[in-house]
PyMOL commands that place a pseudoatom at each C-alpha (Angstrom):
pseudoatom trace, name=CA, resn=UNK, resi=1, chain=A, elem=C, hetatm=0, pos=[130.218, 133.104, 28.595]
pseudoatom trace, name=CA, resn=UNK, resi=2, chain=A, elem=C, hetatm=0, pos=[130.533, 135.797, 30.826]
pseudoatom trace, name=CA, resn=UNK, resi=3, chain=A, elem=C, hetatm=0, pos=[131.352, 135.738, 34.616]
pseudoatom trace, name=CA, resn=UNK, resi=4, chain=A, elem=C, hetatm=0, pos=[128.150, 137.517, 35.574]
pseudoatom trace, name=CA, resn=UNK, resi=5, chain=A, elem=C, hetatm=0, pos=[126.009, 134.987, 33.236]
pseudoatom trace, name=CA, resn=UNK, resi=6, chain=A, elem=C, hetatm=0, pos=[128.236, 132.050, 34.014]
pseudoatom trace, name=CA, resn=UNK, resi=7, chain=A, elem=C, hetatm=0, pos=[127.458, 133.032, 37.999]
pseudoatom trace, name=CA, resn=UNK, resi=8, chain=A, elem=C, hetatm=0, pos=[123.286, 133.082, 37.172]
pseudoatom trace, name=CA, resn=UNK, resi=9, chain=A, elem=C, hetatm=0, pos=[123.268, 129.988, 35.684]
pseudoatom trace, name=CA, resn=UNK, resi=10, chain=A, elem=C, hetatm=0, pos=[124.909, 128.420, 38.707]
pseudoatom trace, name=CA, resn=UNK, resi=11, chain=A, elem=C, hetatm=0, pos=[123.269, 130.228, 40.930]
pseudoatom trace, name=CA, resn=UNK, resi=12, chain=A, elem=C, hetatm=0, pos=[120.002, 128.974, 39.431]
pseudoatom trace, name=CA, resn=UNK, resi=13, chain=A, elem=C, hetatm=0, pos=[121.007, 125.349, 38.804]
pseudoatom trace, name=CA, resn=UNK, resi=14, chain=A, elem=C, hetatm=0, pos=[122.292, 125.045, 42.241]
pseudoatom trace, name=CA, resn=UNK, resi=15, chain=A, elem=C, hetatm=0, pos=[119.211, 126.859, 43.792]
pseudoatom trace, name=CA, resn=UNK, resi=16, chain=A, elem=C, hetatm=0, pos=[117.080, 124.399, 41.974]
pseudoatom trace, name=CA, resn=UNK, resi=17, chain=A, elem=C, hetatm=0, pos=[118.821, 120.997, 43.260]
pseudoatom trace, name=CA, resn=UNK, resi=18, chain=A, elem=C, hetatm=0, pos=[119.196, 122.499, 46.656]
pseudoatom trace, name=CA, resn=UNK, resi=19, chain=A, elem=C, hetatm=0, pos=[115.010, 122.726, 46.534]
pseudoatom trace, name=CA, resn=UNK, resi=20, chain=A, elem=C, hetatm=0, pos=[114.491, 119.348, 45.029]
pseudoatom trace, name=CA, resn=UNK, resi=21, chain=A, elem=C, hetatm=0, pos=[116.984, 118.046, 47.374]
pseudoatom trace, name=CA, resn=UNK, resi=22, chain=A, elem=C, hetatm=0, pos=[116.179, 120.113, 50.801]
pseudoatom trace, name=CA, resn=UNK, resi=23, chain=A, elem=C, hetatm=0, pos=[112.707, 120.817, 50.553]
pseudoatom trace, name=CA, resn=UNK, resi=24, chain=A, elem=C, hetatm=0, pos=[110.864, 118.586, 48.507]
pseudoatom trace, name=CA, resn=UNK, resi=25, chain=A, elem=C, hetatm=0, pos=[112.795, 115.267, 49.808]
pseudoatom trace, name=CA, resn=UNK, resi=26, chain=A, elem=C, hetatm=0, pos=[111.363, 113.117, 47.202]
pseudoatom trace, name=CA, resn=UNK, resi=27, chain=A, elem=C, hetatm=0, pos=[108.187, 113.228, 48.655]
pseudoatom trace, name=CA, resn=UNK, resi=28, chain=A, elem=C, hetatm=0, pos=[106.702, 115.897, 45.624]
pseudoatom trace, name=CA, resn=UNK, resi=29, chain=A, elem=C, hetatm=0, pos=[108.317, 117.670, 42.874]
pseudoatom trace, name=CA, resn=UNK, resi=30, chain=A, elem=C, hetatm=0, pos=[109.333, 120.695, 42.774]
pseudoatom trace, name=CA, resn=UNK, resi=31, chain=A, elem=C, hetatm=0, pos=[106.684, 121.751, 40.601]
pseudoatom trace, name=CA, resn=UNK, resi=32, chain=A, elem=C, hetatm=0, pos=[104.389, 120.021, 43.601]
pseudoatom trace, name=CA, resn=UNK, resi=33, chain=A, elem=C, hetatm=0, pos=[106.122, 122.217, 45.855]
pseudoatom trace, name=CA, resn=UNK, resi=34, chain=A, elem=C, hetatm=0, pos=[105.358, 125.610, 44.385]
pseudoatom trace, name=CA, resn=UNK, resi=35, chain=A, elem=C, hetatm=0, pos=[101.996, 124.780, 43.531]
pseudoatom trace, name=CA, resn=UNK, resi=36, chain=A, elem=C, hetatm=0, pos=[101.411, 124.035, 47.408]
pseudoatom trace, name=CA, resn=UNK, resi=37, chain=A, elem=C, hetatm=0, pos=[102.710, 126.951, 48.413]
pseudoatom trace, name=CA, resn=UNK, resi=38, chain=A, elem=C, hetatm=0, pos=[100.786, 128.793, 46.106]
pseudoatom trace, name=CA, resn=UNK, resi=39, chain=A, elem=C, hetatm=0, pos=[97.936, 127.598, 47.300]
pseudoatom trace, name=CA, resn=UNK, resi=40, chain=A, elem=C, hetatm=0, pos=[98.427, 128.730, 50.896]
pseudoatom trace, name=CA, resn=UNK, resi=41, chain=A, elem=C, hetatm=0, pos=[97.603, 132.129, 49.623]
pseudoatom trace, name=CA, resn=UNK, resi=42, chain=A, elem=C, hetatm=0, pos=[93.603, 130.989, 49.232]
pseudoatom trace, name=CA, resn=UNK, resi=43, chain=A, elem=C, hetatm=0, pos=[91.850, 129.551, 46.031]
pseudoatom trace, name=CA, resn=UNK, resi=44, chain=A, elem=C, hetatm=0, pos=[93.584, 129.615, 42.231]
pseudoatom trace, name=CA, resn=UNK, resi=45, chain=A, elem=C, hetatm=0, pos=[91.563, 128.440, 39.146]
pseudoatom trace, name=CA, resn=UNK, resi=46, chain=A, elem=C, hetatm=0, pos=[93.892, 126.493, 36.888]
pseudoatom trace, name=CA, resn=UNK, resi=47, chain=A, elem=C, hetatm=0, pos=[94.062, 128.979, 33.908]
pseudoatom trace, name=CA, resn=UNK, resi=48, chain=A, elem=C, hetatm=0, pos=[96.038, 131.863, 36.659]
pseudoatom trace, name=CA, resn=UNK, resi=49, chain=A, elem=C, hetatm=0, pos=[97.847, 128.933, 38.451]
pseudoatom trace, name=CA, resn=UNK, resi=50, chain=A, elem=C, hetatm=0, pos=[99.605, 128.483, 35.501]
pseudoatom trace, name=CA, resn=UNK, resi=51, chain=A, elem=C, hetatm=0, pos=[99.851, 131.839, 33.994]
pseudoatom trace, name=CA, resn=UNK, resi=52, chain=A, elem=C, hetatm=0, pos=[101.252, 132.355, 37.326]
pseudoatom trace, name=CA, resn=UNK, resi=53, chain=A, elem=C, hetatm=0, pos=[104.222, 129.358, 37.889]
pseudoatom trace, name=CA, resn=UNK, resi=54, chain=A, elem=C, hetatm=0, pos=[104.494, 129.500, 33.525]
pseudoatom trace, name=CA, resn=UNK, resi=55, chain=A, elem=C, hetatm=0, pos=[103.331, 126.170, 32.322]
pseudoatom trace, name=CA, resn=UNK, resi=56, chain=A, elem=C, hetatm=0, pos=[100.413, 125.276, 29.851]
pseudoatom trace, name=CA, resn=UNK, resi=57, chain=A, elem=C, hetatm=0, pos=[96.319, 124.727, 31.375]
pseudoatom trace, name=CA, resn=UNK, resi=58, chain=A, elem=C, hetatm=0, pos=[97.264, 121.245, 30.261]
pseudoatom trace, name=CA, resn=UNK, resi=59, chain=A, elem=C, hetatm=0, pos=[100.406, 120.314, 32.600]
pseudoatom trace, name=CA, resn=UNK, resi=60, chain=A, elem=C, hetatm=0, pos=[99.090, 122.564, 35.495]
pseudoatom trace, name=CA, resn=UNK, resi=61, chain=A, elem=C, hetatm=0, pos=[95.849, 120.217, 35.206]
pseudoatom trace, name=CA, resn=UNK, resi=62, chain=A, elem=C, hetatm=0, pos=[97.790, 117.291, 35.564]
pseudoatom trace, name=CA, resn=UNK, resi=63, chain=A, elem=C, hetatm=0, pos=[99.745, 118.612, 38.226]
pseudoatom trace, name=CA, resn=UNK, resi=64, chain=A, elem=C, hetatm=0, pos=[96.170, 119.155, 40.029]
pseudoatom trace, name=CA, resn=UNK, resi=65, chain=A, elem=C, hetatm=0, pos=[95.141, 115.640, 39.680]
pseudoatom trace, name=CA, resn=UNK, resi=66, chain=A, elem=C, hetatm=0, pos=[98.291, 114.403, 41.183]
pseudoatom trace, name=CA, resn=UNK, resi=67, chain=A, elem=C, hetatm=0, pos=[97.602, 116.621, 44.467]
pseudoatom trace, name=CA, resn=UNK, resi=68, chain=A, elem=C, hetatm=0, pos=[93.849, 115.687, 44.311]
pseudoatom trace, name=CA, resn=UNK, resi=69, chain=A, elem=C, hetatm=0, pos=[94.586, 112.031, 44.214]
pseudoatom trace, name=CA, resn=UNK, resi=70, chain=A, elem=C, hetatm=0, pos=[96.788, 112.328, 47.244]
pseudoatom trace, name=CA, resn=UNK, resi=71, chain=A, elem=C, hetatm=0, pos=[94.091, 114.295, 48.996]
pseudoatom trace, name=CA, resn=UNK, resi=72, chain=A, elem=C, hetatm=0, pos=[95.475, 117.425, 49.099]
pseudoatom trace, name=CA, resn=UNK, resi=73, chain=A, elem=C, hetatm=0, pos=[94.036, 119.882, 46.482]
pseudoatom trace, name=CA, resn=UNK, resi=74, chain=A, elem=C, hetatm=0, pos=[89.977, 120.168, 46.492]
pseudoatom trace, name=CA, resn=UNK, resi=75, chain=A, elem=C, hetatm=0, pos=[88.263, 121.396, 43.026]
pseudoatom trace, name=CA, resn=UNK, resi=76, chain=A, elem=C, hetatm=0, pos=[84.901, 123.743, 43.720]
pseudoatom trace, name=CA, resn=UNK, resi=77, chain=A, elem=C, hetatm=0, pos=[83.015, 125.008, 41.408]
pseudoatom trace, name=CA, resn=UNK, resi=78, chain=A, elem=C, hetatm=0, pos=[83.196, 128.804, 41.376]
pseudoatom trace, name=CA, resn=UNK, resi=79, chain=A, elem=C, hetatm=0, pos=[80.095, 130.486, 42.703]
pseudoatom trace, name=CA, resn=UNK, resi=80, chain=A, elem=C, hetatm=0, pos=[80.093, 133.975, 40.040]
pseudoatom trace, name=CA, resn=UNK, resi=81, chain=A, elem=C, hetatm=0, pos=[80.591, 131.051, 37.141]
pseudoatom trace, name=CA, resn=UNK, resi=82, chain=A, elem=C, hetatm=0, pos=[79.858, 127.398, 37.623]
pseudoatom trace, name=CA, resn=UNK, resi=83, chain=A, elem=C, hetatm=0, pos=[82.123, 126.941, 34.360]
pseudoatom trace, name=CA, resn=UNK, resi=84, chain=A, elem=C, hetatm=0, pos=[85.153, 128.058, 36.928]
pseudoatom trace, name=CA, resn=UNK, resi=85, chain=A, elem=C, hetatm=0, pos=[87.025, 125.893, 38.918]
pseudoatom trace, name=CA, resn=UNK, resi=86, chain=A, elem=C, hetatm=0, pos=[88.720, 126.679, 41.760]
pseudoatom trace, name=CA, resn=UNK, resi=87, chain=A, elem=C, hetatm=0, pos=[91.941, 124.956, 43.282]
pseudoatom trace, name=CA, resn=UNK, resi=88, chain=A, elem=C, hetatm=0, pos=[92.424, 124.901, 46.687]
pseudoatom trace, name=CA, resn=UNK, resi=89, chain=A, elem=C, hetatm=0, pos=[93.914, 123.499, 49.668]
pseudoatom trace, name=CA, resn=UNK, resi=90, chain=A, elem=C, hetatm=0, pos=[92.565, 120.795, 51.924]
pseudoatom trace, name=CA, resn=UNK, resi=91, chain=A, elem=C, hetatm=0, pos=[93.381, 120.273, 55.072]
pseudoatom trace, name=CA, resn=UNK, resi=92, chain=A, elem=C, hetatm=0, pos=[95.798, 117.612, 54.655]
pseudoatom trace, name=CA, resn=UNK, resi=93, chain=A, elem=C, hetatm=0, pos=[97.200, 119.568, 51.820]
pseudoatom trace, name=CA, resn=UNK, resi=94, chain=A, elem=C, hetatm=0, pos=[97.497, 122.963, 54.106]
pseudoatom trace, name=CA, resn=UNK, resi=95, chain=A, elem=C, hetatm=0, pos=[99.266, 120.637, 56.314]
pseudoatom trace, name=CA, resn=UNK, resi=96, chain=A, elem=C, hetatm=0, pos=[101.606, 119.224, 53.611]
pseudoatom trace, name=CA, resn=UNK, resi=97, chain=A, elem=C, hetatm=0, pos=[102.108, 122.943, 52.854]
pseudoatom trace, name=CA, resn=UNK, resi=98, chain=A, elem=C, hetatm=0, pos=[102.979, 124.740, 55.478]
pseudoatom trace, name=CA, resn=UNK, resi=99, chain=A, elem=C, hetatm=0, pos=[105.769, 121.710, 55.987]
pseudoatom trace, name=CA, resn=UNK, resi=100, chain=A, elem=C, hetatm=0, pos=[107.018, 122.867, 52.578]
pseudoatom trace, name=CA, resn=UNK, resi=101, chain=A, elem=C, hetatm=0, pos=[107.117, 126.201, 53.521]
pseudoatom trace, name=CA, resn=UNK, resi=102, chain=A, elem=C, hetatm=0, pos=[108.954, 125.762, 56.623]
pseudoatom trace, name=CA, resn=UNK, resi=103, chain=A, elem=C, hetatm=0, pos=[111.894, 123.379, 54.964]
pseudoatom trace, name=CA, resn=UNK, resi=104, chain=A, elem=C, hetatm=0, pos=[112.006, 126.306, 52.065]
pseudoatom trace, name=CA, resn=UNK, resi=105, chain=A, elem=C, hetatm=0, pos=[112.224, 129.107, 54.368]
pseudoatom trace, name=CA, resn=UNK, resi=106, chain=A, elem=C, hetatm=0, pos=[115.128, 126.962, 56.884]
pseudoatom trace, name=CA, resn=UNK, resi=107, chain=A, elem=C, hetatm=0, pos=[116.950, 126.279, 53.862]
pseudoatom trace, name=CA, resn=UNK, resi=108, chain=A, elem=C, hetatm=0, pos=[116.896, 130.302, 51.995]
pseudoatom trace, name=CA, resn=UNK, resi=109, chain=A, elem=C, hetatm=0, pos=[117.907, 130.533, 55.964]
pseudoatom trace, name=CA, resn=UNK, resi=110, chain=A, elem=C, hetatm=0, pos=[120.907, 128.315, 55.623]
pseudoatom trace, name=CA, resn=UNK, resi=111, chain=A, elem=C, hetatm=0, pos=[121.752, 129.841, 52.050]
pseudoatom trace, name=CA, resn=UNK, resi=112, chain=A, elem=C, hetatm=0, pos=[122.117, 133.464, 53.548]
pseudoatom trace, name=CA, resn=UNK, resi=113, chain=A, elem=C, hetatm=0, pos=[123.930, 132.221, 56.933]
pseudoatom trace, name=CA, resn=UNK, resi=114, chain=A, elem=C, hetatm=0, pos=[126.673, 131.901, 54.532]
pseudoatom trace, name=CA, resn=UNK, resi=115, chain=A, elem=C, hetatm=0, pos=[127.113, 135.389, 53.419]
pseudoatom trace, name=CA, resn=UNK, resi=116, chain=A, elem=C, hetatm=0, pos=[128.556, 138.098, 55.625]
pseudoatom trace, name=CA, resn=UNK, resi=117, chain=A, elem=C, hetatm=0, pos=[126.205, 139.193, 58.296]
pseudoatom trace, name=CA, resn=UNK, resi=118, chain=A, elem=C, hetatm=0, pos=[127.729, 143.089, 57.103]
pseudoatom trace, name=CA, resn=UNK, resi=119, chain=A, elem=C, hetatm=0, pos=[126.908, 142.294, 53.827]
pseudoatom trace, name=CA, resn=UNK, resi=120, chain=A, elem=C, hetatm=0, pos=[123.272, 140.328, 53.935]
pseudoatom trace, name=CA, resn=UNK, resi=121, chain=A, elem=C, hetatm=0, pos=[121.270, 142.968, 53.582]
pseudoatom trace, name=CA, resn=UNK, resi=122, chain=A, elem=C, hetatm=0, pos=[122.668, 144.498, 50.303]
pseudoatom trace, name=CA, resn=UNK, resi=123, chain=A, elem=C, hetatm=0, pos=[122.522, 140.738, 49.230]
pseudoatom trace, name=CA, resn=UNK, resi=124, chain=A, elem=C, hetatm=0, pos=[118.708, 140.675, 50.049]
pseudoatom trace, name=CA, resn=UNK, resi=125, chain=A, elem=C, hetatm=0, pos=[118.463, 144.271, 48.116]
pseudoatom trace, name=CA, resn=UNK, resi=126, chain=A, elem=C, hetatm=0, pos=[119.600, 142.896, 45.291]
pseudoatom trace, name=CA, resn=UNK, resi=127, chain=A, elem=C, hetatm=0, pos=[118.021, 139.350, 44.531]
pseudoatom trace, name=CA, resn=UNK, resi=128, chain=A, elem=C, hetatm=0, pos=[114.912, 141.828, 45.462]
pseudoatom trace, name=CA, resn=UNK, resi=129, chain=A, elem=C, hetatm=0, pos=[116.256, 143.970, 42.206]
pseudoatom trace, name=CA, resn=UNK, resi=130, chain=A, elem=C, hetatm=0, pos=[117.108, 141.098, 40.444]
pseudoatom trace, name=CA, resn=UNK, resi=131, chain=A, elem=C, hetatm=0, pos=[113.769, 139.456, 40.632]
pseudoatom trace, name=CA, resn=UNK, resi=132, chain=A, elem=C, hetatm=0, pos=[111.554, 142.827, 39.659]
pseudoatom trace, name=CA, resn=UNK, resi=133, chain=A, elem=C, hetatm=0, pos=[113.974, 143.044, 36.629]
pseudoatom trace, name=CA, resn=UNK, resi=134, chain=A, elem=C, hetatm=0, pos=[113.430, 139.578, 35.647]
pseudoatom trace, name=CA, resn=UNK, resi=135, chain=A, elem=C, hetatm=0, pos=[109.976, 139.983, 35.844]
pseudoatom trace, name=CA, resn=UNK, resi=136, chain=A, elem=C, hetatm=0, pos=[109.869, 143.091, 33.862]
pseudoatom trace, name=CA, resn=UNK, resi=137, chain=A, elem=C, hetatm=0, pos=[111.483, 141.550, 31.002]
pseudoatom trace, name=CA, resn=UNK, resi=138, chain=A, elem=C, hetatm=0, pos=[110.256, 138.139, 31.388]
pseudoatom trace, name=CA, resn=UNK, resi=139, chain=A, elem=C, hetatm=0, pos=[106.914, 138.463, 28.688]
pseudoatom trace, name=CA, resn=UNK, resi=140, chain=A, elem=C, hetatm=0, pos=[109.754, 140.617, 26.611]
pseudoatom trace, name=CA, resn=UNK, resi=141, chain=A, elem=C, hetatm=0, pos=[112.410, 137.470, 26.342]
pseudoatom trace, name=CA, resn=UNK, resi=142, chain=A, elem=C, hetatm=0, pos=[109.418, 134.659, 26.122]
pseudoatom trace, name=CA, resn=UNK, resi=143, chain=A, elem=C, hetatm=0, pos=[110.407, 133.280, 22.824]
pseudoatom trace, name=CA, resn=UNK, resi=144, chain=A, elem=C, hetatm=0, pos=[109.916, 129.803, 23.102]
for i in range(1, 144): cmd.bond("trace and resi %d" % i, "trace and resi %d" % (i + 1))
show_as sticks, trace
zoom trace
């Protein structure tokens, strides 16, 4: 494997138990998590939530009726089509949400503290880079 893949990979895994770890603190998944945050942007209907965070209608549903059952996702009927649902935040949830958000953005925070202050921004340039290029090629390497 090379360095530069080897690096990703680590980068990645680590990134991911740092969030389940940090942020979510066993109280949601990490899944939970992103869909929360999501949601702080306004109302979703399931079908571009998960287009959007890349699972099937099916799992995203499920991972609705989790939220709703803890009282903090509401489902509306959408008023241009009452065959549309739309996801959004209660208050609770917004709540629940913008506690996420803070632990996420304390701990990317923490994770940059440890790079050169002469050096951070070039850092920030690049996962910027890094993340158009991935999702440039991402529908091009979707093969599973």
């Amino acid at each position: 494997m090379s360095p530069v893949v080897e690096d990703i990979i680590a980068f990645y895994r680590m990134f991911s138990s740092f969030e389940r770890e940090q942020v979510c603190c066993g109280t949601v998944s990490a899944a939970q998590c992103v869909l929360l945050q999501t949601l702080l942007e306004g109302e979703w209907d399931v079908s571009r939530l998960a287009a959007h965070t890349r699972v099937t209608k099916g799992a995203m549903t499920r991972l609705v009726d989790g939220l709703e059952k803890r009282g903090w996702v509401m489902r509306d009927k959408g008023q241009d089509d009452g065959r549309r649902v739309l996801i959004s935040l209660s208050a609770k949830g917004r709540k629940e949400a913008k506690h996420l958000l803070r632990l996420t953005e304390r701990s990317v925070a923490a994770i940059l503290d440890g790079i050169p202050a002469a050096e951070r921004g070039r850092v920030i340039d690049s996962i910027h880079l890094l993340r158009q290029a991935t999702e440039r090629t991402r529908e091009r390497l979707d093969c599973c």
